[in-house]
C-alpha positions as CSV (number, residue, x, y, z in Angstrom):
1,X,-148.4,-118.7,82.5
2,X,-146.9,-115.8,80.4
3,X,-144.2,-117.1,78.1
4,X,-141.3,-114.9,77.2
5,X,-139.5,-115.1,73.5
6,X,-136.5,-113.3,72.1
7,X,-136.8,-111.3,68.6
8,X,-134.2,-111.7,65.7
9,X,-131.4,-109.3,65.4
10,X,-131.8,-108.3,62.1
11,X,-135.9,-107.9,62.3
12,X,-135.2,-105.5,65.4
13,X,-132.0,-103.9,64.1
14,X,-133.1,-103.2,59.9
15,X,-136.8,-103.4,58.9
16,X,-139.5,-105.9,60.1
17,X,-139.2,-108.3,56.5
18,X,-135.2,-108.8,57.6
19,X,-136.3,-111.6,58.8
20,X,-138.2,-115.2,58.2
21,X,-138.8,-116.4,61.5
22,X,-140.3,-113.6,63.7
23,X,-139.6,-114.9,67.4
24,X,-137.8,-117.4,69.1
25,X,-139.0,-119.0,72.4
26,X,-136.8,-117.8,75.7
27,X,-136.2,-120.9,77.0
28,X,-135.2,-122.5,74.3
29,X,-132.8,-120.0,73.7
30,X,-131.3,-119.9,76.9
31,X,-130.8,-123.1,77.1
32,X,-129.0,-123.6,74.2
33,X,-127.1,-121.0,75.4
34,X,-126.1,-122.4,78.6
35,X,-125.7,-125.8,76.6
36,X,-123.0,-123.6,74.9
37,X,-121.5,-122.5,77.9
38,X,-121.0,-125.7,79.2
39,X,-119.3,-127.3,76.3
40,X,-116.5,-124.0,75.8
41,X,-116.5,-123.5,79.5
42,X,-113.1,-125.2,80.0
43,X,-111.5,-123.0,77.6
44,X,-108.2,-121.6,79.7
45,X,-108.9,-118.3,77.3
46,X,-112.8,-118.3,78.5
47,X,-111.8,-118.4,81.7
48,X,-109.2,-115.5,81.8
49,X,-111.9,-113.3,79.9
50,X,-114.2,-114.2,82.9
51,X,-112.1,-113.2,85.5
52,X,-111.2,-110.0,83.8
53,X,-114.4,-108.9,83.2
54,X,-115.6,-109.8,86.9
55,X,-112.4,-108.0,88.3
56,X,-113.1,-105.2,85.6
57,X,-116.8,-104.6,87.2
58,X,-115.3,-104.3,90.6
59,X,-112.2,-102.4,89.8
60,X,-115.0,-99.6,87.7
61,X,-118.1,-99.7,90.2
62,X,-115.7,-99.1,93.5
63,X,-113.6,-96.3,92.7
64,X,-117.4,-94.5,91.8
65,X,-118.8,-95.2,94.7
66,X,-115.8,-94.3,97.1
67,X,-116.0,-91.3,95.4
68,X,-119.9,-90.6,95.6
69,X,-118.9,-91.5,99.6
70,X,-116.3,-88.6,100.0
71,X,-118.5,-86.1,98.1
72,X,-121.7,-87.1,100.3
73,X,-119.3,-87.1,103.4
74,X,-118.4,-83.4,102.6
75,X,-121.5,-82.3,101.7
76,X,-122.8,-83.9,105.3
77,X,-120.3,-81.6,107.3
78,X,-121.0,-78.5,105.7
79,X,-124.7,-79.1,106.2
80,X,-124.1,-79.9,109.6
81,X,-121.8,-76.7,110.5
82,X,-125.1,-74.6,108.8
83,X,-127.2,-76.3,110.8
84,X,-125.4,-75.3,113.9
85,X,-124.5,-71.5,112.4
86,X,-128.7,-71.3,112.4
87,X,-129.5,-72.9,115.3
88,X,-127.5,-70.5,116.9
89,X,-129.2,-67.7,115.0
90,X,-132.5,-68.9,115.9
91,X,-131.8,-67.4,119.5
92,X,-131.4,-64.1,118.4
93,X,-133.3,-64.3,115.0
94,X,-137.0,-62.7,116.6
95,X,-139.7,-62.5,113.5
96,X,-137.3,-64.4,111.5
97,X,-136.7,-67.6,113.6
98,X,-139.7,-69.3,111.8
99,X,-137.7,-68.3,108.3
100,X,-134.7,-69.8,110.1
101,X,-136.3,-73.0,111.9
102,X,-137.6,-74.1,108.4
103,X,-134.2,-74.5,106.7
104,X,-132.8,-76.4,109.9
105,X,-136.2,-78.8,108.7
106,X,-134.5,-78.7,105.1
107,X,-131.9,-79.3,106.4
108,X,-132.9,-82.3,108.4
109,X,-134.0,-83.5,105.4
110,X,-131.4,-83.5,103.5
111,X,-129.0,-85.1,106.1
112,X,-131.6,-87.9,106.2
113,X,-131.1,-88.3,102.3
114,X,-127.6,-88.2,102.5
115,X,-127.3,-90.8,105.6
116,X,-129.6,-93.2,103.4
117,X,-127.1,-93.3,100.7
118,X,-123.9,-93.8,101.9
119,X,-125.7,-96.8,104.2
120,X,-127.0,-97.6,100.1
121,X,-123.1,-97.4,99.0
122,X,-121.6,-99.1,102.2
123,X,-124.1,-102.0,101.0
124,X,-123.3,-101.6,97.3
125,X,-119.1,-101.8,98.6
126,X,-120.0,-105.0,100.6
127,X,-121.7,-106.6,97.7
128,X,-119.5,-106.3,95.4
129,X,-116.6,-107.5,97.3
130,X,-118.2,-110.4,98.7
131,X,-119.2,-111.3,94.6
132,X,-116.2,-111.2,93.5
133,X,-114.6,-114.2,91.8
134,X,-111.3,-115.6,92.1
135,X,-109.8,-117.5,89.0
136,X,-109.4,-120.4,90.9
137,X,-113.4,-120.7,91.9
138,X,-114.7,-119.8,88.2
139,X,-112.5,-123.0,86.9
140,X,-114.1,-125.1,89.7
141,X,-117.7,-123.5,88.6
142,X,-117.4,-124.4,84.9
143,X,-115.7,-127.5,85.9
144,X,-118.6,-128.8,87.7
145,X,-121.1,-126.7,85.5
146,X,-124.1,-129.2,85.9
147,X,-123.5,-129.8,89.8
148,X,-123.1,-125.7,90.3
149,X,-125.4,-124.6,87.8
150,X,-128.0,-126.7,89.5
151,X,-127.3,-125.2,92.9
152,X,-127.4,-121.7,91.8
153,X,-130.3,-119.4,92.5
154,X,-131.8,-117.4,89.8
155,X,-129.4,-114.1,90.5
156,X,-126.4,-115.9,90.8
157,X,-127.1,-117.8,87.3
158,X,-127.8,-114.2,86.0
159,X,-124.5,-112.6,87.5
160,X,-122.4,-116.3,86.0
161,X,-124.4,-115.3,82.7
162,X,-123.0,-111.3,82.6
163,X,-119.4,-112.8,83.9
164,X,-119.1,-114.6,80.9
165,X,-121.2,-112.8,78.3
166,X,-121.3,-109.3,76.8
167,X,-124.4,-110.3,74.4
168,X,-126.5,-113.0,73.3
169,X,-127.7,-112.4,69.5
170,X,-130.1,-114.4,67.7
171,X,-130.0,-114.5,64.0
172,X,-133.7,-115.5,62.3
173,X,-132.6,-115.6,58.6
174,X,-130.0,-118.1,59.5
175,X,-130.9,-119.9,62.5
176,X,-127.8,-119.0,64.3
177,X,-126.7,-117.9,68.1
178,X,-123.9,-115.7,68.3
179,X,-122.5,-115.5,71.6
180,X,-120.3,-112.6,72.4
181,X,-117.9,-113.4,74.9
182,X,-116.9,-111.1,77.8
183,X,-113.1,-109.7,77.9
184,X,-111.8,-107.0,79.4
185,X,-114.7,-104.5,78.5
186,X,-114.6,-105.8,74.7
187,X,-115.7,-108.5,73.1
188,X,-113.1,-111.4,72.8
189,X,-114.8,-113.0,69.8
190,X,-117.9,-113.9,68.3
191,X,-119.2,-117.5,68.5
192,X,-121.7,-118.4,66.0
193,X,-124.0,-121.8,66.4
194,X,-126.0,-122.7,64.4
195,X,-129.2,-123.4,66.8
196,X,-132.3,-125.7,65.9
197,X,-134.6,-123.0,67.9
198,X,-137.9,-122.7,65.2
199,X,-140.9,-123.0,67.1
């Protein structure tokens, strides 16, 4: 079984010596971090952040990809009217109609690409509306942590996780976990534990 370990900030960030203890284990880590979670998460000022940064993530990624959709869209009936302009000079084109019938295959090709994504971003627009959280089912979540956190799948834990966190930082020399907590695209603050995480 391969066993996963985080590196202290300071060792990665500086020089190598930064730091006195090289490597912390991942599970240990993440569970102290969820311990954390658990104890702050009925904090009204938490909770706010949370929502914030998950409607913050919506209101960013749609706008994107609604644009990506009309240029796509565009692109798709141009290609579409050249398509027909060389059909249509295929008839008359003689010598040149191989030329002619190789860009309609280009062509093809590149309305197959284009269909593929907006079918990608139709997906992506779904997702992200049916993940969206209302306030009201993020205070039930952290209310019940333990019942919902034990019912979660592993992406759902991660997506909880990035709701509520910008970073996790570990500090060696110390022994402390600073979490950084999400709120509206900054941090709201910086929450330093001191963690008993040696190995």
């Amino acid at each position: 079984m391969k066993r996963h370990y985080y590196r202290c900030a300071s060792r990665h960030e500086t020089r190598a010596d930064a730091c006195p203890l090289t490597s912390v284990s991942a599970p240990k880590i993440e569970a102290f971090v969820v311990d954390r979670l658990r104890e702050i998460g009925l904090d009204s000022r938490i909770l706010r952040a949370a929502k914030i940064a998950a409607d913050a993530q919506a209101k960013e990624r749609m706008p994107e990809l609604e644009a990506e959709r009309r240029r796509i869209g565009e692109e798709t009936r141009q290609l579409r009217a050249e398509r027909e302009k060389v059909l249509d000079a295929i008839v008359h084109a003689g010598p040149a109609a191989r030329a002619l019938g190789e860009r309609v295959g280009e062509i093809d090709q590149r309305l197959g690409q284009h269909e593929a994504r907006l079918q990608a971003i139709q997906g992506e627009l779904i997702a992200i509306e049916s993940e969206r959280v209302s306030g009201e089912e993020l205070v039930q979540a952290l209310a019940e942590f333990d019942r919902v956190w034990s019912g979660l799948v592993v992406k759902e834990r991660c997506r909880l996780l990035q709701l509520l966190l910008a970073k996790v930082n570990y500090h060696g020399e110390s022994g402390e976990v600073a979490l950084h907590l999400r709120s509206t695209g900054r941090f709201e603050g910086e929450e330093r534990v001191a963690a008993p995480l040696a190995e």
